[in-house]
C-alpha positions in Angstrom: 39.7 -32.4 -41.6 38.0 -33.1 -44.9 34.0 -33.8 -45.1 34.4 -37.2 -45.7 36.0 -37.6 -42.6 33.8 -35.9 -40.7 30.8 -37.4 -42.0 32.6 -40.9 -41.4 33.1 -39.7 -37.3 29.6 -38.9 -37.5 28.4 -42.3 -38.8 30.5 -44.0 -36.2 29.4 -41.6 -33.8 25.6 -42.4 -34.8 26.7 -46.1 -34.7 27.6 -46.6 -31.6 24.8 -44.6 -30.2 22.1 -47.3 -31.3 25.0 -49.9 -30.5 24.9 -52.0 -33.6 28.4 -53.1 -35.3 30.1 -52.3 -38.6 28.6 -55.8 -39.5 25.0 -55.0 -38.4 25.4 -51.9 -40.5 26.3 -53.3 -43.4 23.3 -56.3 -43.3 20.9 -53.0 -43.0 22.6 -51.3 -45.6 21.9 -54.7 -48.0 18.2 -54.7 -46.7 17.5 -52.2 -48.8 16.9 -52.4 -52.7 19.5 -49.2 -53.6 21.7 -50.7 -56.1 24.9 -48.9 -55.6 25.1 -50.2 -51.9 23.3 -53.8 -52.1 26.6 -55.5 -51.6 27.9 -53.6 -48.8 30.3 -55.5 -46.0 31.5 -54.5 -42.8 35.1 -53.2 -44.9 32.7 -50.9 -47.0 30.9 -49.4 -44.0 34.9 -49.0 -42.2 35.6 -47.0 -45.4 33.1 -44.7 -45.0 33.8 -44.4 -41.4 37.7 -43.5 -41.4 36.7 -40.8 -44.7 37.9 -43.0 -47.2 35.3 -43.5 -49.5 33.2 -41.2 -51.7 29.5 -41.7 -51.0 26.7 -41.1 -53.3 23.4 -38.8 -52.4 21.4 -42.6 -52.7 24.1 -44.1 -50.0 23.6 -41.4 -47.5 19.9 -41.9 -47.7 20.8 -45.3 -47.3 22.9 -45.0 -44.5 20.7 -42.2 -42.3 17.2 -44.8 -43.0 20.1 -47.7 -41.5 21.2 -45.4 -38.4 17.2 -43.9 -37.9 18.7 -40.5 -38.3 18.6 -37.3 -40.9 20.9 -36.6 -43.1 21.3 -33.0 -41.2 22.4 -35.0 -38.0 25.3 -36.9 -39.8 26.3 -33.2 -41.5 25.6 -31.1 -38.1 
């Protein structure tokens, strides 16, 4: 399995922890002012779940404020 895929498991994984959906991910996602991910959707956020898209340093920042979490926790 290659990192992006793991890192996608872990964002679902983190996800459905706090029980938000791919949409409610994606609204937080726009929330905040990074450009590279203000027009995310719930397709994007699937992406990055199943491993299939290549995420920036900014977007993981972006995603671990979104899920409450560290980056460590979506790399552990």
């Amino acid at each position: 399995m290659q990192i992006k895929q793991k890192f996608g498991l872990a964002v679902r994984k983190r996800r459905k922890e706090i029980g938000i959906s791919q949409e409610e991910l994606a609204m937080r996602i726009n929330t905040d002012s990074n450009e590279n991910t203000k027009y995310a959707d719930q397709s994007y956020v699937s992406k990055v779940e199943l491993g299939q898209a290549n995420v920036t340093l900014e977007t993981i920042q972006v995603l671990c404020d979104a899920l409450d979490c560290e980056a460590g926790d979506l790399f552990g």
